[in-house]
C-alpha positions as a printed Julia matrix, in Angstrom:
88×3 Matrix{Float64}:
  12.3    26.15  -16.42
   9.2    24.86  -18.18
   8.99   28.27  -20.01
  12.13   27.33  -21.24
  11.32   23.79  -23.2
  10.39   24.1   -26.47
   7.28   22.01  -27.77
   5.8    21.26  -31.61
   2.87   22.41  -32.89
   0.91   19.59  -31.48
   1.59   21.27  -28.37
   1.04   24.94  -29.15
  -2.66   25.17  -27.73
  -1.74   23.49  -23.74
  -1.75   26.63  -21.51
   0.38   25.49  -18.35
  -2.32   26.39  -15.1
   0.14   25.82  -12.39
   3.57   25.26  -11.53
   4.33   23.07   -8.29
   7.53   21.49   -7.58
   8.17   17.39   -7.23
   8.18   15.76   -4.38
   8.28   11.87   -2.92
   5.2    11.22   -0.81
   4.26    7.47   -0.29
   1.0     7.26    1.13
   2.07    3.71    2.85
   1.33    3.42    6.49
   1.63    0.37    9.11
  -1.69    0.22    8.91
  -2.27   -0.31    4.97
   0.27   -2.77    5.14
  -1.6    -4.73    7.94
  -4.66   -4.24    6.17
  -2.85   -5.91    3.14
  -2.29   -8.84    5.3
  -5.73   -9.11    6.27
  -6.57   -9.93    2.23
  -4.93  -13.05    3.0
  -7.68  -14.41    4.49
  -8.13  -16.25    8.11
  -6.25  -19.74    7.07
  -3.56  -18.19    5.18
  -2.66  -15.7     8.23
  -3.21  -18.74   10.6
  -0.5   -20.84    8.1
   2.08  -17.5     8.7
   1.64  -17.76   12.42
   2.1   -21.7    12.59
   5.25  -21.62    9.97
   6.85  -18.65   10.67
   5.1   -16.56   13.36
   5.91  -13.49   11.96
   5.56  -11.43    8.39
   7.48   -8.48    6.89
   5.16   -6.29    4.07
   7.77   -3.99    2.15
   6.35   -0.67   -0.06
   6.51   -1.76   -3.3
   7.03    1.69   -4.06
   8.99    3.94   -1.13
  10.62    0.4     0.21
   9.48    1.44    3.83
   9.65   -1.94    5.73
   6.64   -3.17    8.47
   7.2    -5.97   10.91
   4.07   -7.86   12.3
   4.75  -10.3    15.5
   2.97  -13.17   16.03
   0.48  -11.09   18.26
   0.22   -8.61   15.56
  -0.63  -11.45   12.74
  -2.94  -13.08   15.49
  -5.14   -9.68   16.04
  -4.98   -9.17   12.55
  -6.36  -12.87   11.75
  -9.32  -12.46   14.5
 -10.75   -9.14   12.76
 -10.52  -10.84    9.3
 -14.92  -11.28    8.65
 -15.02  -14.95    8.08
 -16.13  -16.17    4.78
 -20.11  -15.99    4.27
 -20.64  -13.78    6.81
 -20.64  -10.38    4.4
 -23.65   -9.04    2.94
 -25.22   -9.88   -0.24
């Protein structure tokens, strides 16, 4: 229990607010990882579907594991903006 712990001086004017327990939450989706792939950019996507036709993104940080087909990599690599064409 936190009330438990004891702290130094340094510590002796932090009032503890609130008390919530830990949890895991990963806000990874299928989506953030395909959005990932998009960074890429057109030519490198384009390389992925010639070479291997597919990709795998893992979570770095809850290790969750998306698959993109080559039709998924393709969609992805037609709603990439081309280069030049964003605003200034």
């Amino acid at each position: 229990m936190l009330a438990d712990l004891e702290l130094d001086d340094a510590a002796a004017p932090m009032q503890v607010l609130d008390v919530r327990p830990v949890r895991f939450e990963c806000p990874c989706s299928r989506e953030r990882a395909a959005g990932s792939l998009a960074l890429l950019g057109r030519a490198e996507l384009a390389s992925m579907i010639i070479e291997d036709g597919k990709a795998e993104v893992v979570c770095n940080f809850c290790r969750e594991r998306y698959d993109f087909t080559e039709t998924d990599l393709e969609t992805i690599r037609r709603d990439v903006t081309p280069p030049g064409s964003l605003p200034s």
